[in-house]
C-alpha positions as CSV (number, residue, x, y, z in Angstrom):
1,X,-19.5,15.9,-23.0
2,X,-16.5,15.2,-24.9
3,X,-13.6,13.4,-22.8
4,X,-10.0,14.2,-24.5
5,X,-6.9,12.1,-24.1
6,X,-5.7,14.4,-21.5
7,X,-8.6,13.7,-19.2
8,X,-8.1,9.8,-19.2
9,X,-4.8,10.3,-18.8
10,X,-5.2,12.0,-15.6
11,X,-7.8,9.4,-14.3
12,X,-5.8,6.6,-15.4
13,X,-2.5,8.2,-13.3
14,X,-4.8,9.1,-10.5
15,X,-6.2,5.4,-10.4
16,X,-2.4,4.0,-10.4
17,X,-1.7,6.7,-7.6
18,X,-3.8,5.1,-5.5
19,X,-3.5,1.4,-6.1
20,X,-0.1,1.8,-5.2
21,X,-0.6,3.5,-1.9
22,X,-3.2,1.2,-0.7
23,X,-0.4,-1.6,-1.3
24,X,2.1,-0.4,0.2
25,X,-0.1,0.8,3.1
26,X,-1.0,-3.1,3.2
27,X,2.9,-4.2,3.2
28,X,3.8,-1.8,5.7
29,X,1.0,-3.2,8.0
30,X,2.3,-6.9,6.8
31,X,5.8,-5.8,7.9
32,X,4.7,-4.2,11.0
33,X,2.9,-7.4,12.2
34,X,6.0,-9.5,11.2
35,X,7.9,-7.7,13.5
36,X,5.6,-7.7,16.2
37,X,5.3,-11.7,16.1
38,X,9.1,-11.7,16.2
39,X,9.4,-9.2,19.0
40,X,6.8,-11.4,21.0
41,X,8.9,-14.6,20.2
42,X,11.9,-13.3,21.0
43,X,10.6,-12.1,24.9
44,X,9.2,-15.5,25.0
45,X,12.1,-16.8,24.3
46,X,14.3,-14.8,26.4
């Protein structure tokens, strides 16, 4: 089976596609916690 440029190109953008979605999945969830901790600090505090 003969793969063509255009094939690999589509993989390759797939492959980006979704190694950019899992990270900013994990930065949202980062974030999320973040503001959690500081929401639980600040009742503490209060």
């Amino acid at each position: 089976m003969h793969l063509d440029a255009v094939f690999w190109g589509s993989i390759i953008s797939v492959v980006i596609a979704v190694v950019i979605f899992i990270y900013l999945g994990f930065k949202v969830v980062q974030l999320m916690n973040q503001d959690a901790e500081r929401h639980k600090n600040g009742e503490q505090q209060n």
